[in-house]
C-alpha positions in Angstrom: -21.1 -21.2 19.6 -22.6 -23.8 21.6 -21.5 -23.9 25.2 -22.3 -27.4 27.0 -21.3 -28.0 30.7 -23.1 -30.6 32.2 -23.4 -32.1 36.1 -21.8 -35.3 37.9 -25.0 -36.8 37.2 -25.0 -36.6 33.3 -21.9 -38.4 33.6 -21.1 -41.5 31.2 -21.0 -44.7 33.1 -17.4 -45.2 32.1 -16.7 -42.3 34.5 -18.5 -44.2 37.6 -16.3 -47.2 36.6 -13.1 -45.7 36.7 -14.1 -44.2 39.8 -14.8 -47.9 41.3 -11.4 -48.7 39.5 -9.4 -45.8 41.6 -10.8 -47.1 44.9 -9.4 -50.1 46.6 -8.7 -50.8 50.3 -5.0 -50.2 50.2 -6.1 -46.6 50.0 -8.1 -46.4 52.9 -5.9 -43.9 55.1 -6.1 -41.6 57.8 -7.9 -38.5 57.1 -4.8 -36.8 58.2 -3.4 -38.5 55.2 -5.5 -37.5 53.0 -5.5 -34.0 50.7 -8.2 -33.0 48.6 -6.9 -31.2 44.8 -8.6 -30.5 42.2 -7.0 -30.5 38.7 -8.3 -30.1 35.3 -8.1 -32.4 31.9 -8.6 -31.3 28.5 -8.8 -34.1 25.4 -9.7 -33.4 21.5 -12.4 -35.5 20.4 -11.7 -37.6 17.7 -15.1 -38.3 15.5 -17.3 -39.8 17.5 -15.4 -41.1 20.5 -16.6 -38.6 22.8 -16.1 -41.1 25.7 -12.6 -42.4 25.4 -12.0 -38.3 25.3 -13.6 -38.3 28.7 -11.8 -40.8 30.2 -8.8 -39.8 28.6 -9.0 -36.4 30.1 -10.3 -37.5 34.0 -7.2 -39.7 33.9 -5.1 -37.1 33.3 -6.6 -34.5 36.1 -6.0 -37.6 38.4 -2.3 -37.6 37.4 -1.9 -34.2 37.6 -3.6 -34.3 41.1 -1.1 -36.7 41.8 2.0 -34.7 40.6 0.4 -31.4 42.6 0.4 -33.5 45.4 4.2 -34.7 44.8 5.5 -30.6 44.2 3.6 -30.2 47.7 5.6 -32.5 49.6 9.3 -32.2 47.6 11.6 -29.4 47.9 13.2 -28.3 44.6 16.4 -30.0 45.0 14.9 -33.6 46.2 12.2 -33.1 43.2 15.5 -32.9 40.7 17.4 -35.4 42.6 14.2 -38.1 42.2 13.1 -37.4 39.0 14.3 -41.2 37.5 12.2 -42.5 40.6 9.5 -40.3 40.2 9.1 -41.5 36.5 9.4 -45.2 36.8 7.9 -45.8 40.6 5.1 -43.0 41.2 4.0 -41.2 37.7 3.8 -44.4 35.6 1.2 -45.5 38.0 -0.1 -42.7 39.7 -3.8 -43.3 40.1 -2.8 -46.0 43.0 -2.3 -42.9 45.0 -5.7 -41.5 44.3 -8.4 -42.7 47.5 -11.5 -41.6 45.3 -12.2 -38.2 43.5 -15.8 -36.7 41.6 -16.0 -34.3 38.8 -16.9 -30.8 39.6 -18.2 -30.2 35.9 -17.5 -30.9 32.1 -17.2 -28.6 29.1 -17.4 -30.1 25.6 -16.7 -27.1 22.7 -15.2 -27.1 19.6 -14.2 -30.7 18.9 -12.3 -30.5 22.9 -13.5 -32.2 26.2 -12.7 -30.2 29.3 -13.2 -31.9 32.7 -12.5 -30.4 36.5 -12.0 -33.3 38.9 -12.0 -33.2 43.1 -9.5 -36.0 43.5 -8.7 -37.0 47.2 -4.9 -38.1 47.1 -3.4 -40.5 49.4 -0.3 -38.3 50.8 0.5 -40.3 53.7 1.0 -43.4 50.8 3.6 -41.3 49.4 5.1 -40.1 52.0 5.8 -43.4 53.3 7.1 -44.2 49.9 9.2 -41.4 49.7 10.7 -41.9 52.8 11.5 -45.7 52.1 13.5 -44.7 49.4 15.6 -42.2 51.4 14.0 -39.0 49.7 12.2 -37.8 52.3 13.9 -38.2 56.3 10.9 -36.7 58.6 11.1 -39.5 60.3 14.8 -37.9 61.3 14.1 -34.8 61.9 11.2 -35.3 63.9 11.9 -37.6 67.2 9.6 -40.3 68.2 7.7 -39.9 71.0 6.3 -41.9 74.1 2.9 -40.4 75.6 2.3 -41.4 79.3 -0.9 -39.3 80.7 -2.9 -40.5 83.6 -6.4 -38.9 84.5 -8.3 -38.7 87.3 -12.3 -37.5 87.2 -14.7 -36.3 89.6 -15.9 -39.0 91.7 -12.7 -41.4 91.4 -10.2 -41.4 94.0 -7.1 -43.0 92.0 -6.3 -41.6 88.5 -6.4 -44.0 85.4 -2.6 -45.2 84.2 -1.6 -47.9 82.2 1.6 -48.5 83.6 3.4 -49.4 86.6 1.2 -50.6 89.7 -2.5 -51.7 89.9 -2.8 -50.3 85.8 -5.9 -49.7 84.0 -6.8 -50.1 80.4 -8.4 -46.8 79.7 -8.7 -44.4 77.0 -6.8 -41.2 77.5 -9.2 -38.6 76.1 -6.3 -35.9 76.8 -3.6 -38.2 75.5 -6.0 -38.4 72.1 -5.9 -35.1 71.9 -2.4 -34.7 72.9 -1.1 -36.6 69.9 -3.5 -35.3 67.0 -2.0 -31.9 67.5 1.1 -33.5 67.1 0.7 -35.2 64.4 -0.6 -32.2 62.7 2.5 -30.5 63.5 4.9 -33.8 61.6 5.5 -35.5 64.3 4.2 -38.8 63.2 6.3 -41.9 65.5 3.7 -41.4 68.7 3.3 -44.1 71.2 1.4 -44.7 74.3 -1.0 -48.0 75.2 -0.1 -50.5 72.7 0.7 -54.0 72.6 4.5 -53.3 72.1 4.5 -50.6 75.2 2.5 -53.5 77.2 4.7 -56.2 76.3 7.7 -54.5 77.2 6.7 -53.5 80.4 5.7 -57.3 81.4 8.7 -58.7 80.4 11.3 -56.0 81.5 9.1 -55.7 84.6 10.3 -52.4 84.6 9.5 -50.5 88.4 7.5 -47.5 89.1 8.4 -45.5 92.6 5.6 -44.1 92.0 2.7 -43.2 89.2 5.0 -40.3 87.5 8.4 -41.9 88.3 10.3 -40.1 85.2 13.2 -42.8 85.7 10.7 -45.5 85.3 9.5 -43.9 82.4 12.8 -43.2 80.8 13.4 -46.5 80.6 10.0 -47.5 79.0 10.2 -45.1 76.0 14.2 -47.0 75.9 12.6 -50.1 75.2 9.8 -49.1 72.7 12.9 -46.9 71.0 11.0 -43.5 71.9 13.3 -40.1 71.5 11.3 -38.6 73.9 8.9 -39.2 76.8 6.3 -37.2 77.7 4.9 -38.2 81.7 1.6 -36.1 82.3 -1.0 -36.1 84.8 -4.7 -34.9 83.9 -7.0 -33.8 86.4 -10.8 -32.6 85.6 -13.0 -30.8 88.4 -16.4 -29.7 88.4 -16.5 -25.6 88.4 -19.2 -23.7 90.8 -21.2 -21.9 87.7 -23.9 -23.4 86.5 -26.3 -22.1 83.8 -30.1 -23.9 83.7 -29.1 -27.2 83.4 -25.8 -27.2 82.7 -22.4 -27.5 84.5 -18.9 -26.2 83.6 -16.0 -28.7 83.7 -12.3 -27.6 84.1 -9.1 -29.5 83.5 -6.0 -29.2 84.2 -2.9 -31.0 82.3 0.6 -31.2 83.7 3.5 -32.1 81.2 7.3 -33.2 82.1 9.0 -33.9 79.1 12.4 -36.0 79.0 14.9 -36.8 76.1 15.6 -40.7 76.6 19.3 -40.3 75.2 21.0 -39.0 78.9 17.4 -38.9 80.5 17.4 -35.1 80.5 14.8 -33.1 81.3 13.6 -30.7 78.1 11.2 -28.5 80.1 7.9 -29.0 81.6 4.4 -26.8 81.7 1.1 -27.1 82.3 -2.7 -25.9 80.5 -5.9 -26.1 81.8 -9.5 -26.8 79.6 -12.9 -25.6 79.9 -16.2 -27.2 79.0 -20.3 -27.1 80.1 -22.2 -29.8 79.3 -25.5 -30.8 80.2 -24.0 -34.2 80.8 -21.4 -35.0 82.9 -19.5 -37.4 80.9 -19.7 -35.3 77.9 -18.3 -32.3 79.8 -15.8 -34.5 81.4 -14.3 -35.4 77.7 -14.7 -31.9 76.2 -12.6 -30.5 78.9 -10.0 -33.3 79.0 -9.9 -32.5 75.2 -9.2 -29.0 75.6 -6.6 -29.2 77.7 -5.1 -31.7 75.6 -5.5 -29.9 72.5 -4.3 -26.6 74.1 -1.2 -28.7 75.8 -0.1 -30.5 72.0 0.4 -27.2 70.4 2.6 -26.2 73.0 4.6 -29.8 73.5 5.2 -29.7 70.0 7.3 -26.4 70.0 8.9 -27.2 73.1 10.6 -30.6 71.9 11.5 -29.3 68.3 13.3 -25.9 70.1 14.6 -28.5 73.1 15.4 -31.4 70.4 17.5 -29.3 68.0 19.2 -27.5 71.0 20.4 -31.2 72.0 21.5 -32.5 69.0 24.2 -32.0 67.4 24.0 -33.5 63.9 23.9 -31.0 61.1 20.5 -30.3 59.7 19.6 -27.9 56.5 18.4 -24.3 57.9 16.0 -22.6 55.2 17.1 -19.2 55.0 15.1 -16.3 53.3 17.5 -13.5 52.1 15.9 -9.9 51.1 16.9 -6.3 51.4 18.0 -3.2 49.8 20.7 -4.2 47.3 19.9 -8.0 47.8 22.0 -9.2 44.6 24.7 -7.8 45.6 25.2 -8.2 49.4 23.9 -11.8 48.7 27.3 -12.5 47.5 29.0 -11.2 49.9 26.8 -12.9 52.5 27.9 -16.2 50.9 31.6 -15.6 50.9 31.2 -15.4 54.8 28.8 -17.7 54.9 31.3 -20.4 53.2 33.8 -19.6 55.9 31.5 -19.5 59.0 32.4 -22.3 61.5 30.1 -25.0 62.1 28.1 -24.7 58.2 28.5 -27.6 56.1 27.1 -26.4 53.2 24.9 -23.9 51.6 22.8 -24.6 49.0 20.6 -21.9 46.7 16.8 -23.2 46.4 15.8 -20.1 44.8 17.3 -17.0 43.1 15.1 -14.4 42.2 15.1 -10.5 41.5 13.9 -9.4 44.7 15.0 -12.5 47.0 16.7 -15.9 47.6 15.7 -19.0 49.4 18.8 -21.2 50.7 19.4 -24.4 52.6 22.3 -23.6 55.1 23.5 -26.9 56.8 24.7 -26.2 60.0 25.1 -28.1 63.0 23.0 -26.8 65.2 19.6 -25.1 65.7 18.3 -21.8 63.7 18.6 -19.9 66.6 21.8 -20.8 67.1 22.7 -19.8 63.3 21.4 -16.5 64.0 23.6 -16.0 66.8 26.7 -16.4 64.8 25.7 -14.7 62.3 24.8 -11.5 64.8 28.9 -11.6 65.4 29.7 -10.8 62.0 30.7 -7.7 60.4 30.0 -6.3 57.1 31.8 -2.9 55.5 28.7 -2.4 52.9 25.4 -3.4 54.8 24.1 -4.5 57.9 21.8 -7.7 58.8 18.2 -7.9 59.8 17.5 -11.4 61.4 13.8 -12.2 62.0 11.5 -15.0 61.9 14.0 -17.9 63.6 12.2 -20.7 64.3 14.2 -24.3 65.0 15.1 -24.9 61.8 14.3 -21.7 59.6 15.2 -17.8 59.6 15.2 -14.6 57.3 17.3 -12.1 56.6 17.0 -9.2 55.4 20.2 -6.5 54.3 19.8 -3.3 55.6 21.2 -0.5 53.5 25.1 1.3 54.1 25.7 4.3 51.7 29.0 4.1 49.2 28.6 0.8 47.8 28.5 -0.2 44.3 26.3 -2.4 42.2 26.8 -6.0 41.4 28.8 -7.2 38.0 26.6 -9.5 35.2 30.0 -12.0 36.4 29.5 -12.3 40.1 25.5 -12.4 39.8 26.4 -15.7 37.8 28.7 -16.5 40.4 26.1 -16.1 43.1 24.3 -19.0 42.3 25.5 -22.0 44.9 25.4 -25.3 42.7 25.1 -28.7 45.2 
């Protein structure tokens, strides 16, 4: 049996022009937006039209990359809710959401074309898409947010701000790095210098008491429709040790973070950054960036705990259920849980043999959930509540002897339709 696998470079040219085909400029993204999958095609050859087979079969592993990417981004129950707009707006033209791809490697063997393909997919496109069409709401569930950080460097007496008196058009190395953490934890409405933020400050001629006045910006992040506004001051010092020719660098980020709605205040901390550099500026950046970096990871959990604390909209809690006896305390779990004050709805995700996965919609945070659920009482077993986060728990039953098993009947009955 003959075996042939070949490289990208024995590739038919037909392959290097669908790969001009799949690029375009409307794909060029962020590389935030952007997730690399690879997928595999598989044609019969049909006499001699060995290259239609190849194309055949890269153009499916680029739809299938597409539809990997799409099971990535959809729960279960949006994914079945979509499907007629997944068929006739995303999957009958899917290779618009490809930004380029290469083959790994080809396999031809008995009268079949096998092909693996790197396909970089546009996720950000459908994202966007999905959220137009009311499928996806990250935009609601994440709030919008207004970065205001001035810096101030060694050998400046005045830090750098873009707002309020005597500004500056600067680039906020810590603000950078502020907002790509947050971005890679969802939050994606960020503002901070732009032409919008500018504009409405000349025309609103909004006053400043001074460089950190929170009412001032309050009413900044009002006017650019922020959710929250985030007023930090970034310092950087040169430190004493010094190694050969270079210097270390410390910074120092402090953070005050208000909710626009009722200008409250949702907390506020502060991180510091190390760097050495042989060159000042460089040093200067890399510390700035640290602290920023260091400072975004933080901010990001503050304002989802402080947001979902505040609000007090429903929202779907994903709840993991597990235990001794799971099948059958799950149902009694959701008896209660129908009852329970302040839950909407529950939904069942997933039922399996040694777990479930539900969406409880309760208004109010996870940790709030928990809470109530600590209050209640249960004759058969007991309740195990771990890994709360804002808007996600487990639980897990704990075992009480003189119980018995659960009926074929209510296991059926177990299952929460929507």
């Amino acid at each position: 049996m003959l075996h042939k696998i070949k490289s990208i470079h024995s590739i038919a040219p037909g392959f290097f022009l669908l790969l001009l085909l799949a690029w375009s400029p409307a794909h060029c993204s962020d590389k935030n937006d952007i997730e690399t999958i690879v997928s595999f095609g598989k044609r019969t050859i049909v006499g001699d039209k060995l290259p239609e087979s190849k194309k055949k079969a890269v153009s499916d592993a680029l739809d299938l990359s597409v539809q990997r990417g799409v099971a990535g981004m959809l729960k279960g129950n949006d994914i079945s809710a979509a499907l007629g707009i997944l068929y006739g707006q995303v999957f009958n033209d899917s290779q618009r959401y490809i930004s380029t791809y290469r083959v790994l490697g080809e396999l031809t063997e008995n009268n079949h074309y096998m092909v693996a393909v790197e396909a970089k997919v546009d996720v950000g496109a459908l994202e966007r898409f999905f959220t137009d069409y009311g499928i996806l709401d990250r935009e609601g569930d994440k709030p919008s947010i207004l970065l205001m950080v001035s810096e101030q460097v060694p050998g400046e007496v005045l830090p750098r701000y873009w707002w309020g008196k005597n500004p500056l058009s600067y680039q906020s190395t810590a603000r950078t790095a502020l907002a790509e953490s947050l971005k890679k934890q969802g939050f994606n409405r960020i503002f901070g210098q732009s032409e919008k933020s500018l504009t409405a400050l000349e025309k609103n001629k909004i006053r400043f008491d001074s460089i950190h006045d929170a009412d001032g910006a309050v009413k900044l992040a009002a006017l650019v429709q922020a959710d929250v506004v985030v007023v930090g001051k970034a310092r950087v010092s040169k430190a004493s040790n010094i190694m050969g020719e270079e210097r270390a660098y410390k910074a120092g980020l402090a953070l005050d973070i208000f909710r626009v709605k009722g200008a409250k205040s949702m907390g506020s901390f502060q991180t510091k950054g190390v760097a050495k550099s042989r060159v000042k500026t460089d040093g200067i950046k890399h510390a700035l960036a640290s602290a920023g970096e260091l400072a975004g990871e933080k901010l990001g959990t503050v304002i989802e705990r402080e947001w979902s604390e505040q609000s007090s909209h429903a929202r779907a809690i994903e709840v993991t259920i597990e235990g001794s006896d799971y099948l059958s305390n799950f149902i009694m779990l959701r008896r209660v849980l129908n009852k329970m004050e302040g839950i909407d709805n529950v939904q069942t995700k997933e039922l399996g043999s040694k777990q479930a996965m539900v969406d409880i919609v309760f208004k109010g945070p996870a940790e709030q959930l928990a809470d109530a659920l600590m209050l209640e009482t249960f004759d058969d077993f007991a309740l195990e509540i771990f890994d709360v986060s804002a808007n996600s728990l487990a639980i897990r039953f704990i075992r009480e002897s003189g119980k018995e098993s659960v009926s074929a009947s209510d296991l059926e009955d177990a299952y929460i339709s929507e």
